[in-house]
ZAGU-852876 format. One record per residue (C-alpha): residue number from 1; residue in one letter; x, z, y negated. Coordinates in pm, 1 decimal, padded with zeros to 6 digits. Layout:
REM ZAGU-852876
node seq:NUM	type:A	xx:X	zz:Z	yy:Y
...
REM end
This chain:
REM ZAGU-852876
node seq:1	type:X	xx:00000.0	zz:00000.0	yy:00000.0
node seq:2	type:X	xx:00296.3	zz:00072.1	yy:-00217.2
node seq:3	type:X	xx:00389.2	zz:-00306.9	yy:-00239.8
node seq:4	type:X	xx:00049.5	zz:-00463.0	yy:-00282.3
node seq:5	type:X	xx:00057.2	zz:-00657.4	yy:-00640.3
node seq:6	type:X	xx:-00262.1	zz:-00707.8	yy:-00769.2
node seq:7	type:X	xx:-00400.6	zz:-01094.9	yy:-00930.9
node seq:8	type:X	xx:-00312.9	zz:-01122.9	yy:-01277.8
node seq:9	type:X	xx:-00718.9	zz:-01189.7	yy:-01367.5
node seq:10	type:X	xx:-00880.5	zz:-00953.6	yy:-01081.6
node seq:11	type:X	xx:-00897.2	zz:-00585.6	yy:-01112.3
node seq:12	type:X	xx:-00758.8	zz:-00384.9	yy:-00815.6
node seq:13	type:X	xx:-00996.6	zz:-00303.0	yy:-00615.4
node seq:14	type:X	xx:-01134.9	zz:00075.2	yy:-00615.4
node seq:15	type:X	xx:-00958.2	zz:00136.1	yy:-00240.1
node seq:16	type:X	xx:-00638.2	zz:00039.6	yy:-00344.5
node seq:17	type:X	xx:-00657.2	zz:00218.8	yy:-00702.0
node seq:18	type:X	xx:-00426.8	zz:00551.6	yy:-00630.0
node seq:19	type:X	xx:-00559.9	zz:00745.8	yy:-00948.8
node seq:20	type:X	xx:-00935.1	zz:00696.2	yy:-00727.1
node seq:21	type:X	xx:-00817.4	zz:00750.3	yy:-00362.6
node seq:22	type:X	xx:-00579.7	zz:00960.8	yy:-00387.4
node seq:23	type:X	xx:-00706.8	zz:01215.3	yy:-00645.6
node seq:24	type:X	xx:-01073.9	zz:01264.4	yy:-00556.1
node seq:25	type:X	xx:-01238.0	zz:01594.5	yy:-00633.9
node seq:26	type:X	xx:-01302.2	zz:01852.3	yy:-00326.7
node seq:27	type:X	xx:-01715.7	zz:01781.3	yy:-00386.2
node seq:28	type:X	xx:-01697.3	zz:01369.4	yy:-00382.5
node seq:29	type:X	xx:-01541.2	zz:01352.5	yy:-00068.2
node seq:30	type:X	xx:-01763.2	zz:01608.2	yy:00071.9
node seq:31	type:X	xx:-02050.7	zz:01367.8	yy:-00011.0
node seq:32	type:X	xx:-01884.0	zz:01107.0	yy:00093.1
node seq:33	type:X	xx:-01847.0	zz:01241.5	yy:00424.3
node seq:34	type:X	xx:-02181.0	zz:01383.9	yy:00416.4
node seq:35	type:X	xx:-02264.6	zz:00981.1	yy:00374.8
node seq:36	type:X	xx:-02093.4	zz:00867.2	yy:00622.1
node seq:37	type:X	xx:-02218.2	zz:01146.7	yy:00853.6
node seq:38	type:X	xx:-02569.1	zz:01070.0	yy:00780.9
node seq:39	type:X	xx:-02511.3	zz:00651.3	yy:00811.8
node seq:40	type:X	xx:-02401.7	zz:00761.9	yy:01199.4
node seq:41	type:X	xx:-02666.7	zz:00965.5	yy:01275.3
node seq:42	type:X	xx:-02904.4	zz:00732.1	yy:01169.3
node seq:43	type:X	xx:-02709.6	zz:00441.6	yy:01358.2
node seq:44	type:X	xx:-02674.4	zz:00619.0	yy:01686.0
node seq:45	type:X	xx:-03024.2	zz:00671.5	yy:01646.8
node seq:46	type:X	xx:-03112.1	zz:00322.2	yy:01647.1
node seq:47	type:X	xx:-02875.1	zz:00219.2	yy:01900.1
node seq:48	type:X	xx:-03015.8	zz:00474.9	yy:02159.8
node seq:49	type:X	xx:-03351.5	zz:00373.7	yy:02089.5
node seq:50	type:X	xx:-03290.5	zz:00018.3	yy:02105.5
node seq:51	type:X	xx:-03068.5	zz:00071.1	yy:02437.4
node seq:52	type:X	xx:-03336.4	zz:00272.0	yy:02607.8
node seq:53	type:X	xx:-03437.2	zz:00087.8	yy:02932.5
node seq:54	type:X	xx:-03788.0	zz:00261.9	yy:02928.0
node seq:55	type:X	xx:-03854.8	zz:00141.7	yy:02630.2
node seq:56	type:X	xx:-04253.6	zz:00042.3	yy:02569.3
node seq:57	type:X	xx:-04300.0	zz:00021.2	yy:02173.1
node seq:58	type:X	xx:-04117.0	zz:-00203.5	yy:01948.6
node seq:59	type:X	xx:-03882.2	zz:-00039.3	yy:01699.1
node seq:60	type:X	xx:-03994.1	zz:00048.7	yy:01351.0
node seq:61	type:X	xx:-03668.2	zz:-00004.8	yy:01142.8
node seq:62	type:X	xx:-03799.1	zz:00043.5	yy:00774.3
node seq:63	type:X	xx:-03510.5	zz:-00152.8	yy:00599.3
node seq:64	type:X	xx:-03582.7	zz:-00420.3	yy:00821.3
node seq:65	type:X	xx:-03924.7	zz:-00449.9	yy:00755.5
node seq:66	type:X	xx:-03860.0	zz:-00453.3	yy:00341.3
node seq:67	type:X	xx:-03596.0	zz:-00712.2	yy:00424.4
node seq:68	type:X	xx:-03799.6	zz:-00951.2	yy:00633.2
node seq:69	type:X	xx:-04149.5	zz:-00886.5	yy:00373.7
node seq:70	type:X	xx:-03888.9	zz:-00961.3	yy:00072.1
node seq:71	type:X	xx:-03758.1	zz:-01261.2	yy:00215.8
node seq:72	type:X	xx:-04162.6	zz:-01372.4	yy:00270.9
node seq:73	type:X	xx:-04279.0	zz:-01328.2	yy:-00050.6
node seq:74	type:X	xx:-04020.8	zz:-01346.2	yy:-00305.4
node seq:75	type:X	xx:-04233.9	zz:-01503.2	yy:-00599.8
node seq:76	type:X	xx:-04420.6	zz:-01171.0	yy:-00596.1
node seq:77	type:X	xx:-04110.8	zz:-00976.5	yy:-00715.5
node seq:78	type:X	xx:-03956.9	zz:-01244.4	yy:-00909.7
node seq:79	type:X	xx:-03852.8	zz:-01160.8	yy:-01290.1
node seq:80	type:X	xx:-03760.2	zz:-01418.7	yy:-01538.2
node seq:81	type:X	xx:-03449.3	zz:-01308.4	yy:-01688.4
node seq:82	type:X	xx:-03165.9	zz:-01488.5	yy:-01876.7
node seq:83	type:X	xx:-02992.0	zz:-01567.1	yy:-01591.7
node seq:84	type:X	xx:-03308.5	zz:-01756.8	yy:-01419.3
node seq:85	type:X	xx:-03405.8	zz:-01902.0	yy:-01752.9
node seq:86	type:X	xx:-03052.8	zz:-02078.8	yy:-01729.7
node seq:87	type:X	xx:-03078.7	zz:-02195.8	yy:-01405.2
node seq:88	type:X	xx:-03380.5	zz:-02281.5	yy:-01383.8
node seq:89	type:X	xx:-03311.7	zz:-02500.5	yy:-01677.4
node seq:90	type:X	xx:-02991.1	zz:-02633.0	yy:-01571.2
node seq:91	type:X	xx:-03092.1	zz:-02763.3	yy:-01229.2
node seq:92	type:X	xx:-03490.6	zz:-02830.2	yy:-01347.4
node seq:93	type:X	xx:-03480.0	zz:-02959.6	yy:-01653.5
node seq:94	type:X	xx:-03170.8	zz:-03095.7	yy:-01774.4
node seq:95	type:X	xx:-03146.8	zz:-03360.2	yy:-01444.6
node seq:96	type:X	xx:-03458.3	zz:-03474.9	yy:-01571.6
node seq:97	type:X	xx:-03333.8	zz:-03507.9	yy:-01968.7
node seq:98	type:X	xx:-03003.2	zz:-03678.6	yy:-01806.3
node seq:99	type:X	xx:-03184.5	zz:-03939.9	yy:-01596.4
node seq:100	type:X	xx:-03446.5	zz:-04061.0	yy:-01818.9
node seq:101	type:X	xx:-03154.4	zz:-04116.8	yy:-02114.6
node seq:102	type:X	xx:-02951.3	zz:-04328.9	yy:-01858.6
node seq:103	type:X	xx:-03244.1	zz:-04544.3	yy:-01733.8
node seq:104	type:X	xx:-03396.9	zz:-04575.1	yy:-02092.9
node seq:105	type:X	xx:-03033.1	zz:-04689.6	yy:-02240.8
node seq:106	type:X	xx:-02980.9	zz:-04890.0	yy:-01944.4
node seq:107	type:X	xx:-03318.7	zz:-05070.3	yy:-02000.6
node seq:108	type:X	xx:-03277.1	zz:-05125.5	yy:-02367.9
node seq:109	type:X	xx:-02905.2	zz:-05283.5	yy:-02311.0
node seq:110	type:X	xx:-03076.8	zz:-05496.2	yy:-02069.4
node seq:111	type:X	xx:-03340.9	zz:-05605.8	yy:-02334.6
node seq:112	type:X	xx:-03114.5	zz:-05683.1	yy:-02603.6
node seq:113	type:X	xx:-02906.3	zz:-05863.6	yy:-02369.8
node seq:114	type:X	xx:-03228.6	zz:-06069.1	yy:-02262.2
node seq:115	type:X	xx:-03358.2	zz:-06116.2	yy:-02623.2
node seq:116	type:X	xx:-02955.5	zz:-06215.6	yy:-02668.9
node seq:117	type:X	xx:-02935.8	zz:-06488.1	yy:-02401.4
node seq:118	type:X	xx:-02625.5	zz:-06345.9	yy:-02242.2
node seq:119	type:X	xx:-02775.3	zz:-06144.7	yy:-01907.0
node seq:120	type:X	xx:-02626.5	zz:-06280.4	yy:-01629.1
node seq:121	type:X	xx:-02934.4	zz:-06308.1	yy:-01336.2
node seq:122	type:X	xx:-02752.3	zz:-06277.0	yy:-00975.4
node seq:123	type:X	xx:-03061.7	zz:-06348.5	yy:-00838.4
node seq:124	type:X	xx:-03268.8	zz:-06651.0	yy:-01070.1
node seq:125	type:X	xx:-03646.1	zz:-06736.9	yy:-01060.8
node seq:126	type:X	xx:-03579.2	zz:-07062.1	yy:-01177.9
node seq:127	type:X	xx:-03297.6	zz:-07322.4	yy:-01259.3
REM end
């Protein structure tokens, strides 16, 4: 860890930082492990339930179920923000704005060149 160089434009990240691994306060890492202790329980759990061979219900996993009914219905929980606005402009709009002004120029250059007399037809109607 001592000879890791961080990017020149990246921060480095919060694990690697010595002034936040090293010297963490007696009551964060006691959450911390109370965290992790809890994320086990609650995986072991799961696993034991989902290993049991007399199994006969399905298992309810709550965070699934938010998951799966989020990924169903996302215009119910949608909020425009800027960041939306943006994109939804950028990849809604603006191809829209970009190909009308090239077939519109392209169609006017081809009438003037008409009206002109100097459009070369590939294919001609008549001779």
């Amino acid at each position: 860890m001592a000879d890791y160089r961080g990017a020149p434009l990246a921060t480095l990240p919060k694990t690697l930082d010595p002034n936040e691994y090293f010297n963490l306060s007696p009551e964060h890492r006691r959450a911390e492990e109370e965290r992790a202790a809890l994320r086990a329980d609650l995986k072991r759990q799961y696993q034991l339930q989902l290993n049991n061979p007399h199994r006969r219900a399905l298992i309810d996993d709550p965070a699934l179920n938010r998951w799966v009914y989020a990924r169903a219905n996302p215009y119910n929980h949608f909020r425009a923000t800027n960041k939306t606005s943006l994109l939804g402009a950028l990849f809604g709009v603006a191809p829209l704005v970009v190909l009308y002004y090239v077939f519109k120029t392209d169609r006017d250059q081809r009438e003037e060149k008409i009206k002109a007399g100097t459009l070369e037809r590939k294919y001609k109607m008549s001779y």
